[in-house]
C-alpha positions as CSV (number, residue, x, y, z in Angstrom):
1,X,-41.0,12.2,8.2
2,X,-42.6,8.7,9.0
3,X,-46.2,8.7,8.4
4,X,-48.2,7.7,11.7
5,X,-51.4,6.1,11.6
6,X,-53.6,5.0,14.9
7,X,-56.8,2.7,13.3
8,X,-58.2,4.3,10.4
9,X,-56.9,7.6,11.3
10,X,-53.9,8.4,9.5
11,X,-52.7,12.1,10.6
12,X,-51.1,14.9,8.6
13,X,-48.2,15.7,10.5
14,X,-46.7,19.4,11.0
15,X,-43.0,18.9,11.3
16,X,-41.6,21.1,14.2
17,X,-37.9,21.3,15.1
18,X,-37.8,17.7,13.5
19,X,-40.9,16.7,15.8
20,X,-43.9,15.7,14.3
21,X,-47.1,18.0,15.5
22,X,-50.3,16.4,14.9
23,X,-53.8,18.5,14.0
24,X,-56.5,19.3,17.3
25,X,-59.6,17.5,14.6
26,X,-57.6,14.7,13.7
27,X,-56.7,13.8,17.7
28,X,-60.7,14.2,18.0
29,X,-61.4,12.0,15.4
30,X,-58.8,9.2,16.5
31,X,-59.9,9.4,20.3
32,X,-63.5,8.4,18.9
33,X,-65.3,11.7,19.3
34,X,-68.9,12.0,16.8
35,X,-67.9,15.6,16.5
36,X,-64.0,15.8,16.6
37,X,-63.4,19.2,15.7
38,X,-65.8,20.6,18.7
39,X,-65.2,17.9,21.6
40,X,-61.6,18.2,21.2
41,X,-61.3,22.5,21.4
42,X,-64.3,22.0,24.1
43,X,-61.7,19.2,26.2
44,X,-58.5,21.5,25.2
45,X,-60.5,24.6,26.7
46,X,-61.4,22.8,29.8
47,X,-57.7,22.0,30.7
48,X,-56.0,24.6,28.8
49,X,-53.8,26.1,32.0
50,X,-52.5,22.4,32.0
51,X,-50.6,22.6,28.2
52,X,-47.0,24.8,27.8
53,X,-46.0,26.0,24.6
54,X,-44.1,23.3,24.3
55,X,-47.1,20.9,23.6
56,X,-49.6,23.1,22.0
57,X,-49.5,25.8,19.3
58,X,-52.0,28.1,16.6
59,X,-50.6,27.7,13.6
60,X,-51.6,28.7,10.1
61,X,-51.9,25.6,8.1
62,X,-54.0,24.6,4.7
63,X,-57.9,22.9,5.3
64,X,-57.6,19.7,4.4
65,X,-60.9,18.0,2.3
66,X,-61.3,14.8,4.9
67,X,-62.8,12.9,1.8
68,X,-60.1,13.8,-0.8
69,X,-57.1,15.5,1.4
70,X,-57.1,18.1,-0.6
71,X,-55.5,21.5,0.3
72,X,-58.1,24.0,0.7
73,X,-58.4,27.7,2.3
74,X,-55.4,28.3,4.6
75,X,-57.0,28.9,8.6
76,X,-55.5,29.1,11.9
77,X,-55.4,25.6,13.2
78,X,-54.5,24.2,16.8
79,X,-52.3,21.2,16.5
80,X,-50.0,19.6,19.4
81,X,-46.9,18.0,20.1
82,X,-46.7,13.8,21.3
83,X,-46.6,15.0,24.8
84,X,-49.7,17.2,24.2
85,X,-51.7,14.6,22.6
86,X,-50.9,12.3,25.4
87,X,-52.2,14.6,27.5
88,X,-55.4,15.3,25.7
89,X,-55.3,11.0,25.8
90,X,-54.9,11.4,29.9
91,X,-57.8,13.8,29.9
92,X,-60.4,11.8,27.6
93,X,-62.8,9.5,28.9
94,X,-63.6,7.9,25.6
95,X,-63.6,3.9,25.3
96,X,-60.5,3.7,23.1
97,X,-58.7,6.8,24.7
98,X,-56.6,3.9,26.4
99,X,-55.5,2.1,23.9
100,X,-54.7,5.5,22.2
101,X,-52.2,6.4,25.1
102,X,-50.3,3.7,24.4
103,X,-50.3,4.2,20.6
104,X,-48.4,7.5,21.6
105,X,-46.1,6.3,24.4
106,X,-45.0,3.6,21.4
107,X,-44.3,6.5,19.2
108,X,-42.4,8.2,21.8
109,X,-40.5,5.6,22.6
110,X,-40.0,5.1,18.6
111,X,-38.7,8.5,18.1
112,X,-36.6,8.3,21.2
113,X,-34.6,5.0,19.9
114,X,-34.3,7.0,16.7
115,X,-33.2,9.8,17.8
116,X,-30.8,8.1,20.5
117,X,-27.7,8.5,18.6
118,X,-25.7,11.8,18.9
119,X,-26.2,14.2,16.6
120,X,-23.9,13.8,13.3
121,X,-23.1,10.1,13.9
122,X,-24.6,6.8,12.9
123,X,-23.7,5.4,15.8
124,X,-24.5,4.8,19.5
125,X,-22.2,6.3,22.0
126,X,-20.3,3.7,23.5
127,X,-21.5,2.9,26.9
128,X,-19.7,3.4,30.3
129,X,-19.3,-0.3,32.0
130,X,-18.9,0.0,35.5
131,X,-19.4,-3.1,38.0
132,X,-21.6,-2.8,41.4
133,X,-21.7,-5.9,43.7
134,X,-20.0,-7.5,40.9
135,X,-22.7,-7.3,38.7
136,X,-22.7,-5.0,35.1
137,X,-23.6,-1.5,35.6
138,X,-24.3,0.3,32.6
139,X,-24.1,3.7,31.9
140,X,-25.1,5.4,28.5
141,X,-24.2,8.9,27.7
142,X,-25.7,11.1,25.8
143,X,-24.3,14.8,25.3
144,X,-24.0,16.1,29.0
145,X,-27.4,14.1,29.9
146,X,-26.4,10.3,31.2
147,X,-28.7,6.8,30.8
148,X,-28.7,4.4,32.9
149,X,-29.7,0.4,32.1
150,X,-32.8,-0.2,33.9
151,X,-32.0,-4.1,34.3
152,X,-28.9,-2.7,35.7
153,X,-30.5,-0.4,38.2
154,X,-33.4,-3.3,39.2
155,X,-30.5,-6.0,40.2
156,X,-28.4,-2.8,42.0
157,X,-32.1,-1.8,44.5
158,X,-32.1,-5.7,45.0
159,X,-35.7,-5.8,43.4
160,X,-37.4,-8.6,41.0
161,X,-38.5,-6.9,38.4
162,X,-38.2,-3.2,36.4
163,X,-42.0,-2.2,36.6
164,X,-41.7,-1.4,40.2
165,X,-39.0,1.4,39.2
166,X,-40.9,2.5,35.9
167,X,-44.2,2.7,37.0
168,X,-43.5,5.5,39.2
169,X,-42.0,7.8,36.0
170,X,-43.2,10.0,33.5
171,X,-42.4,9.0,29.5
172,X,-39.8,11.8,29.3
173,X,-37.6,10.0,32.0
174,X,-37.9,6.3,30.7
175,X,-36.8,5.3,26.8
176,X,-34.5,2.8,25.1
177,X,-31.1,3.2,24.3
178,X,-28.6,0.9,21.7
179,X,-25.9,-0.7,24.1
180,X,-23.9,-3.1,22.0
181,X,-25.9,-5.0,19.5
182,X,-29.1,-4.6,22.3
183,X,-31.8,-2.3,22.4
184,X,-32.2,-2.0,26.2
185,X,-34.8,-0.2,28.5
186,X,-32.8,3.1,30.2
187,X,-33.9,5.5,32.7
188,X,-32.3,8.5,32.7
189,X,-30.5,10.7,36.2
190,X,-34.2,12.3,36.9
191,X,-35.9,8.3,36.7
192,X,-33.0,6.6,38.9
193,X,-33.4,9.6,42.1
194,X,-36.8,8.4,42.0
195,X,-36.1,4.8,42.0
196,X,-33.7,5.4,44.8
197,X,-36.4,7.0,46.5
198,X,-39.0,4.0,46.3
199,X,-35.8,1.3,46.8
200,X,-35.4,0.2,50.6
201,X,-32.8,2.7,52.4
202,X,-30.4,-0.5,52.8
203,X,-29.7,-0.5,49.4
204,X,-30.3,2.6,48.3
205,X,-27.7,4.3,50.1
206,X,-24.9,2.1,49.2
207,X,-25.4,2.7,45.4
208,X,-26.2,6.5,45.4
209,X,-23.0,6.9,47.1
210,X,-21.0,4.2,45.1
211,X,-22.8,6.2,42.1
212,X,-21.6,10.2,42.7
213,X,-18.2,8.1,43.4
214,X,-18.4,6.8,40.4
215,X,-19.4,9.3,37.9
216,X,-16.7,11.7,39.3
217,X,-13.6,9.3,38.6
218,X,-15.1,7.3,35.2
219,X,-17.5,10.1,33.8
220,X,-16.0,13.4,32.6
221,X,-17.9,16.3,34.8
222,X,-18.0,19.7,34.2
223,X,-17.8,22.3,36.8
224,X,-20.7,23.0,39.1
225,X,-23.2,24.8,37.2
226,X,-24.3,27.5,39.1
227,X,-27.9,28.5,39.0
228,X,-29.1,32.3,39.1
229,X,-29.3,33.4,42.6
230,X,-27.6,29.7,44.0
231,X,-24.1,29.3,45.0
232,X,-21.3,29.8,42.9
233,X,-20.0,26.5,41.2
234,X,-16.5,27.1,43.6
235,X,-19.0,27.2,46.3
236,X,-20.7,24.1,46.0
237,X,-17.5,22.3,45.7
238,X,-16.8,23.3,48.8
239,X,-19.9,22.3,50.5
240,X,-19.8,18.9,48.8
241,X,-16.4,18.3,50.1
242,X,-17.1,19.2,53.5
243,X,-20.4,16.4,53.3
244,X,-17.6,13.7,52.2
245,X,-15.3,14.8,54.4
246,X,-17.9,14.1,57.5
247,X,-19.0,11.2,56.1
248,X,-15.7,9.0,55.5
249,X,-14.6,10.0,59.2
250,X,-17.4,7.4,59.8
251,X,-18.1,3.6,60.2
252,X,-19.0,2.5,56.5
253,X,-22.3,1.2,58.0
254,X,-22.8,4.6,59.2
255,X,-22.1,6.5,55.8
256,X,-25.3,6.2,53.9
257,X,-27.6,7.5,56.8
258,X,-25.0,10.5,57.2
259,X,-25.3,11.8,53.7
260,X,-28.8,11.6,54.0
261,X,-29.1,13.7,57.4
262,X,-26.3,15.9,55.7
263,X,-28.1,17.1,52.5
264,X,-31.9,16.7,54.5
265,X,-30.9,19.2,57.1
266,X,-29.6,21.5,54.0
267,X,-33.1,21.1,52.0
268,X,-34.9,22.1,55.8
269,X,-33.1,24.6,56.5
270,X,-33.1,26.6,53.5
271,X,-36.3,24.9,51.7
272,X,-34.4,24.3,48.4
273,X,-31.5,22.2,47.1
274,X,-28.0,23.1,47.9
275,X,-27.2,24.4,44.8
276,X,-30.2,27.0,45.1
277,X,-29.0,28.6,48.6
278,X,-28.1,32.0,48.2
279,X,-24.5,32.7,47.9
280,X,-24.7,35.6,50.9
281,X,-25.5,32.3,53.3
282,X,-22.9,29.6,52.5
283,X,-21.0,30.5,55.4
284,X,-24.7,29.4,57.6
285,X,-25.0,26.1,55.3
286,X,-21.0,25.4,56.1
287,X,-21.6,26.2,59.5
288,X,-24.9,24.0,59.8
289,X,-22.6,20.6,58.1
290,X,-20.0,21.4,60.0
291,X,-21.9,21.2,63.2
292,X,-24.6,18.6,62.9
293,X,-24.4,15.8,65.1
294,X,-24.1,12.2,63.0
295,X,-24.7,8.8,64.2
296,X,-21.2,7.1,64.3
297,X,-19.4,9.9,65.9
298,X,-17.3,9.0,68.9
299,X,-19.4,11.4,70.7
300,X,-22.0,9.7,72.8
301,X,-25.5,10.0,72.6
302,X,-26.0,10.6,76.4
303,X,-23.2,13.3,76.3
304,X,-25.1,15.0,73.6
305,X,-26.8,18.5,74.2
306,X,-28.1,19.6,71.2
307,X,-31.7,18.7,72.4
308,X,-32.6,16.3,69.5
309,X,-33.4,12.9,71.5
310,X,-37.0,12.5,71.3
311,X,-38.9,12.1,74.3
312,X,-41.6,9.3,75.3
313,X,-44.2,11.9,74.2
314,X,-42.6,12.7,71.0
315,X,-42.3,8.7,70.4
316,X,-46.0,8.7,70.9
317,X,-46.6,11.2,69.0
318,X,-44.9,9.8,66.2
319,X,-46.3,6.8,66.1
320,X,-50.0,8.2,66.1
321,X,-48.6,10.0,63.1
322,X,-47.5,6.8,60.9
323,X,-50.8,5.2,62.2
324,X,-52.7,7.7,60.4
325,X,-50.6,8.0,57.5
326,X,-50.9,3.9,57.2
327,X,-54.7,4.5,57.6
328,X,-54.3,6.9,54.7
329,X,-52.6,4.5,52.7
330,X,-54.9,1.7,53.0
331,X,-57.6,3.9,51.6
332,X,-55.4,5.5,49.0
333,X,-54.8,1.7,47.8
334,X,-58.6,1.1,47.8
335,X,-59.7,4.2,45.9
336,X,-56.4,3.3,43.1
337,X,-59.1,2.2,40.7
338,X,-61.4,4.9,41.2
339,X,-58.4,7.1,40.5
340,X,-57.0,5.8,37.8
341,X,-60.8,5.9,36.1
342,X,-60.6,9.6,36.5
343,X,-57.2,10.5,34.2
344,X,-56.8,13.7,35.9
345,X,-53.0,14.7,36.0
346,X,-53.5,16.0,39.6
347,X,-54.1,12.6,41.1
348,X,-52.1,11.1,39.1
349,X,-48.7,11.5,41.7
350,X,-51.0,10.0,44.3
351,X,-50.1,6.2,44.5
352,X,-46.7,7.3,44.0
353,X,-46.9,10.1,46.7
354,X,-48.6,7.0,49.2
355,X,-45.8,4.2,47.9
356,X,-43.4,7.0,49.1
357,X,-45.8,7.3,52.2
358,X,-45.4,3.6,53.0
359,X,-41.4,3.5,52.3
360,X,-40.5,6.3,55.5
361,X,-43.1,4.4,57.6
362,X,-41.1,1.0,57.0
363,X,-38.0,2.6,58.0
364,X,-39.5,4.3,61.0
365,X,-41.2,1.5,61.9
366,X,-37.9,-0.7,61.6
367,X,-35.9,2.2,64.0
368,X,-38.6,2.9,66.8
369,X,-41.7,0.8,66.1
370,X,-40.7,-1.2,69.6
371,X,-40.1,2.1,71.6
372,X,-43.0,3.9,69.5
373,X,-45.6,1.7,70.5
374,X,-45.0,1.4,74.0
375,X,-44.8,5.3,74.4
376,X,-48.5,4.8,72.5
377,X,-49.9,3.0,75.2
378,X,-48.5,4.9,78.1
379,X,-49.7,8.3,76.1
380,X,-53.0,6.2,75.3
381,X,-53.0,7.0,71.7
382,X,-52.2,3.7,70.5
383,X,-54.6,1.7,68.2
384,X,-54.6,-1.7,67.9
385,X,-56.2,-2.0,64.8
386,X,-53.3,-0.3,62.8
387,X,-50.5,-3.0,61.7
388,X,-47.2,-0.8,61.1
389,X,-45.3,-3.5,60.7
390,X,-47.3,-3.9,57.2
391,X,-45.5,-1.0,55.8
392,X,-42.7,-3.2,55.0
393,X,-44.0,-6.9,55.0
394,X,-47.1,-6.4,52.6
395,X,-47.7,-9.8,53.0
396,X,-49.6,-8.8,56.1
397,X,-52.3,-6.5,55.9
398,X,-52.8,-2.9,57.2
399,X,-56.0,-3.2,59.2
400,X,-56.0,-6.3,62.0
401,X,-59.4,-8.1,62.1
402,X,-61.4,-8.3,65.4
């Protein structure tokens, strides 16, 4: 196995499973601790309910002689996996635990090009080439789990540039992937949702339903795996033919919104995916589809009596609700620094959590923000010094001077 080196510190790797491990004291002494050995078990012990197996292990390995790298007196040594270390990197406050991170994302990324080939084959798999928009869309699969070109993805959302998709993911979803005679940047299924999810709804919709189009007719799928204690795979079939089925009875304009409502009301209703509803209540989750009302539908809003037009209070209501969410996110935007400084994996979702925040505030503010804020002022909850409109232009700010 490749020998890895970070500075002076070259580490003696423990191959697991073909993935290098690398020892607790040697981490220590890379990340710039006086006293390796003992600041890096006391940082371990201090955040130990935040490791898995997976990324941390006792093993019984040889002493090694730090002077001569000698084999000594076998002991019971922790060592740790590339995702451990990089979370031991997270965790560190030490000047060069920084630059450290990235040493180990690099190696990840190394291992992940390696490795990107399928198993038994000194080659690439040949990549799926779709066109969206009548640009390339590429597709790279790999076993049953599918890549997707992040270029490819960046030019579908209508954005500029890739970091605003990749700075919201984690290592494991991001990598780079041999398509052609290029080594390209790919996301994989997990990465793209949450790209869709930071993308404006305008062109998000349009591409995640041009995508499970897609994949269905060009990519070979399997039958709906069914999860223990979710629907059946037959079941979830059905379900997903009755969402298409409502949806292409309506205006093409009107689609994207519809699946949304459709698989929203599912999640609300049950409080999980579709797939994870209990089989004993498919006929209440085809009865809920069935039944909700979509925008689009010959049936007209006045004529409806379902009870779901909001009223001027409800209007007002909302809109004190996005003002304080906006408030939120101001703050959350000053405080970034602050908690970035602190490398604690609990805040780390937060920007992203406020970025999402910010994205369902546009789109309200782009649906209502008229009737919103006039309901505000009759209801005498509106505040003037709260710009809504700023959740989609960020070229104006969120708090209104004077």
């Amino acid at each position: 196995m490749q020998a890895l080196t970070f500075r002076n510190t070259q580490f003696d790797i423990t191959d697991r499973n073909g993935q290098p491990w690398l020892r607790g004291y040697q981490v220590g002494t890379a990340l710039g601790y006086s006293d390796p050995g003992k600041k890096l078990h006391e940082l371990y012990t201090r955040h130990a309910d935040e490791f898995t197996d997976s990324m941390t292990a006792l093993v019984k390995l040889p002493e090694l002689n730090p002077q001569t790298g000698d084999a000594g007196q076998v002991r019971e040594i922790r060592i740790f996996s590339l995702r451990g270390v990089h979370l031991l990197a997270m965790l560190s406050r030490t000047k060069v635990a920084k630059e450290f991170r990235r040493w180990v994302l690099d190696v990840l990324d190394g291992l992940s090009a390696h490795n990107s080939a399928p198993i038994g084959s000194a080659t690439p798999a040949e990549p799926i080439h779709l066109t969206y928009n009548d640009r390339p869309f590429r597709i790279v699969p790999e076993g049953a789990a599918l890549w997707f070109v992040t270029a490819d993805v960046v030019h579908a959302l209508g954005m500029h540039d890739a970091y605003r998709i990749t700075r919201h993911l984690r290592f494991e979803h991001r990598s780079k992937r041999q398509v052609g005679r290029q080594m390209l940047n790919v996301i994989d299924r997990r990465g793209l949702d949450i790209a869709l999810l930071h993308a404006r709804p305008e062109h998000a919709e349009p591409l995640r339903l041009w995508l499970e189009a897609a994949l269905e007719q060009f990519v070979p799928v399997a039958a709906p795996r069914a999860l223990p204690g979710g629907l059946s795979g037959e079941q979830q079939g059905a379900l997903k033919a009755l969402v298409a089925a409502r949806i292409e009875a309506l205006p093409e304009v009107a689609r994207g919104k519809a699946a949304t409502v459709c698989w929203s009301a599912l999640k609300s209703k049950f409080g999980c995916g579709y797939m994870e509803i209990a089989p004993e209540r498919f006929s209440e989750a085809v009865s809920l589809v069935a039944h909700l009302a979509l925008e689009g539908e010959w049936l007209k809003k006045e004529e409806r009596k379902d009870g779901t037009v909001l009223t001027g209070e409800d209007m007002a209501l909302l809109y004190r609700f996005c003002a304080d969410a906006m408030d939120l996110v101001q703050i959350g935007e000053r405080l970034r620094p602050a908690l970035e400084g602190l490398h604690s994996i609990v805040l780390a979702n937060v920007p992203a959590d406020l970025e999402s925040c910010r994205t369902v505030i546009g789109h309200l503010y782009r649906r209502f923000g008229q009737r919103m804020e006039e309901e505000a002022r009759k209801y005498n909850v509106y505040i003037d010094w709260i710009n809504l409109a700023a959740a989609e232009d960020r070229s104006q700010p969120i708090h209104r001077m004077g």
